[in-house]
C-alpha positions in Angstrom: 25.1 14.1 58.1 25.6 10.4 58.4 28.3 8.6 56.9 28.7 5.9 54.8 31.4 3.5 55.0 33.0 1.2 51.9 35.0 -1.8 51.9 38.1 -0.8 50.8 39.1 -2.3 47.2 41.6 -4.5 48.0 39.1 -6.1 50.9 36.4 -6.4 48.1 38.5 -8.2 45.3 40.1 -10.6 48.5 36.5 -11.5 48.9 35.7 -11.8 45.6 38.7 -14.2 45.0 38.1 -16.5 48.0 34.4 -16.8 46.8 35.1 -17.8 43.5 38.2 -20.5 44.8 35.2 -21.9 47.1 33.5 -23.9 44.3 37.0 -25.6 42.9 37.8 -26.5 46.9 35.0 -28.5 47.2 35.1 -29.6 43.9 38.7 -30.9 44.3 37.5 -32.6 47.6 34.8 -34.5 46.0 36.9 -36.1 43.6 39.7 -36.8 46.2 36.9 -38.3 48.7 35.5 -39.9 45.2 39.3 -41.5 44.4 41.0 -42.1 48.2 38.4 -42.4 50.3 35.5 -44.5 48.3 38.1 -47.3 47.1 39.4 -47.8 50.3 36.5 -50.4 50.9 34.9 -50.9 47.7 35.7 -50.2 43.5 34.8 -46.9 42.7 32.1 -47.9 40.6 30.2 -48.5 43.8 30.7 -44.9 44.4 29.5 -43.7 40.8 26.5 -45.6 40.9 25.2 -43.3 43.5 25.9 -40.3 41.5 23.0 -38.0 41.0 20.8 -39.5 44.0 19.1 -36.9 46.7 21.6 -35.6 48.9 19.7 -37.2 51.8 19.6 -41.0 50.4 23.3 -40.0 50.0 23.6 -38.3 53.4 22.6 -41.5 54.7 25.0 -43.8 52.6 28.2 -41.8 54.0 26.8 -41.8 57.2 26.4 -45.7 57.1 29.9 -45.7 55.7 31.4 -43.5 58.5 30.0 -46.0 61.3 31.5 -48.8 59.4 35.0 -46.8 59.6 35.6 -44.8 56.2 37.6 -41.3 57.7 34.7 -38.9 56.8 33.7 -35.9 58.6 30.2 -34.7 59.0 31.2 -31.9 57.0 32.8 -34.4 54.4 29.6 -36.2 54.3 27.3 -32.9 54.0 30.0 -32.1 51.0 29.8 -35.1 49.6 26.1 -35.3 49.5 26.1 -31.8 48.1 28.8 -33.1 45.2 27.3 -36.0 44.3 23.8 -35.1 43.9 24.7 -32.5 41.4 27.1 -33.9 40.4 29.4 -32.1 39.5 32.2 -31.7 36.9 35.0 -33.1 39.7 32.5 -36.1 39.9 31.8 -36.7 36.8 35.6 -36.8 35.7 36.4 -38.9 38.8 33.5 -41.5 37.9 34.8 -41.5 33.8 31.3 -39.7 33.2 
């Protein structure tokens, strides 16, 4: 007879907890990205006026702004895309929106 194997409880509620923080991480590092990083060069305005675009057209923005020297990994940039095409609430708040 085979057997079947379950995650344990306390395995399944870890997961479940680490999934839902997931969101509010990236969240948090949109807005500190949106804040720190953005206004190092330019008023954040500059920033909020690209809320809402394709995450491409923004993909390319932060990549253009990497090669000019803003501290952004490609993994910042693919979050950032993500955030700001949304955008979502950490955006919104960051941009006054």
């Amino acid at each position: 007879m085979p057997t079947t194997s379950f995650l344990p409880l306390p395995a399944i509620l870890a997961l479940a907890v680490l999934l839902a923080a997931t969101p509010a991480k990236a969240a948090d590092a949109c807005d500190k990205h949106l804040k720190m990083t953005c206004t190092n060069c330019h008023p954040l305005k500059v920033a909020c006026e690209q809320i809402g675009n394709h995450p491409n057209e923004l993909k390319e923005i932060l990549s253009r702004m990497r090669l000019n020297g803003a501290e952004l990994s490609r993994s910042d940039i693919e979050a950032m895309a993500t955030c700001m095409s949304q955008p979502s609430e950490a955006a919104k708040a960051a941009c006054g929106k």
